[in-house]
C-alpha positions, 0 to 999 in steps of 0.5 A: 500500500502506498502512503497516499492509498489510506487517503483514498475512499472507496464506494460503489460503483453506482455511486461513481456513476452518479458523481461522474454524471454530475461533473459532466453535467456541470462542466457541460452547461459551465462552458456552454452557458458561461464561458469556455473553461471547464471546473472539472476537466482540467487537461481541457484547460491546461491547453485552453490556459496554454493557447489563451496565452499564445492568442494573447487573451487575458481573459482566457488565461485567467478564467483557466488559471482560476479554475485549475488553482480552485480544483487543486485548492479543493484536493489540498482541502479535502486530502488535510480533511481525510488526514485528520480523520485518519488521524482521528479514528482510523478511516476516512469519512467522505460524505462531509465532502459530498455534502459540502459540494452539495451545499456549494453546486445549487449557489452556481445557479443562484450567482448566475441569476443574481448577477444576470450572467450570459455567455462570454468568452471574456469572463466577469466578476460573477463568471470567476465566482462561478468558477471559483465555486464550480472547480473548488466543489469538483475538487473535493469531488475528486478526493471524496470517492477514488476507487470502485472495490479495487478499481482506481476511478476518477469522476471529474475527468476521463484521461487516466482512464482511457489510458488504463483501459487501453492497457486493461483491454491488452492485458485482458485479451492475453493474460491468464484466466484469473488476472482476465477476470479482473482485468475485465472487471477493472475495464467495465468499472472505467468504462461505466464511470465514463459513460457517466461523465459523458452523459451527464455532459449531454445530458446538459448540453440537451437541456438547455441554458436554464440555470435552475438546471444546475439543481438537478446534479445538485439534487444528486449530491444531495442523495450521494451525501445522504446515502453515504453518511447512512452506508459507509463508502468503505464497502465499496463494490461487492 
């Protein structure tokens, strides 16, 4: 076990998917309706942050470099809080997490209608703020559900897990019948939690521009936290 492994919680993989759908739900309309920077993948803005800065765009570099220092701000936070909840009793407690991003995601719509926010690739003070509070609650996403059973998940962005399942799907086809077995389970889970990402992204590029349909990822916290403080995560997938 590495040293960082105890500070990583487990849950189901029905909660992964439920998590990863809200991230895609919530950097869909972000960047559709807001403007072009994303609060939970933050490869997509490393390059939005790189290229902003070679066209020059100000606006750009800062909307990116506000996002990606508010997502690594909400890891900072969350991986201290499971600290001393190890250090405490010896486990960690994620549904404080969950339900701290529950908290925070339904303020995403009311800072956009009460500050009349419309699309614009030049950021304003109430775009920032969005993105303040969008990045900073997929961070604490990020660190409050890690793994699915065995399976290192991430539910706010899909690059390691392409990798991984190009790797699991060679070794799967090859390998001895017990690894295949989990090399198959390890490629289902990655590819389920993807699915999630991605159709909670169309889900909200369907939907439309309403700000009140940032309630409804919010409404899916909101039962992931409660359920979690009910039924600990550290099962994780039976």
């Amino acid at each position: 076990m590495t040293q960082e492994q105890p500070h990583h919680p487990n849950g189901p993989l029905a909660l992964a998917v439920a998590l990863a759908a809200v991230a895609g739900f919530v950097d869909a309309h972000v960047y559709l309706h807001v403007t072009h920077v994303f609060v939970a993948n933050m490869s997509g803005n490393l390059v939005h942050l790189g290229m902003s800065a070679g066209l020059a765009q100000p606006g750009g570099v800062a909307g990116s470099a506000v996002a990606l220092l508010s997502f690594v701000a909400g890891i900072i936070l969350a991986t201290v809080y499971h600290d001393r909840q190890l250090r405490l009793d010896g486990r960690v407690r994620p549904e404080a997490l969950l339900a701290t991003e529950a908290i925070l995601v339904p303020t995403l719509p009311a800072v956009l209608i009460g500050f009349g926010v419309d699309f614009s690739l030049r950021p304003s003070a109430a775009s920032y703020l969005v993105l303040t509070i969008g990045s900073f609650a997929m961070g604490l996403q990020t660190a409050a559900l890690r793994r699915v059973g065995q399976v290192a998940v991430a539910t706010t962005y899909g690059t390691g897990s392409l990798v991984r399942i190009g790797e699991k799907s060679v070794l799967a086809v090859r390998g001895a019948s017990r690894a295949t077995d989990h090399q198959r389970r390890t490629l289902w889970v990655l590819l389920i939690v993807l699915i999630g990402y991605v159709g909670g992204a169309a889900t909200a590029a369907a939907l439309g521009a309403s700000p009140l349909l940032l309630l409804l990822p919010a409404a899916v916290l909101v039962a992931a936290a409660a359920t979690t403080a009910y039924s600990p995560m550290r099962r994780g997938l039976q």
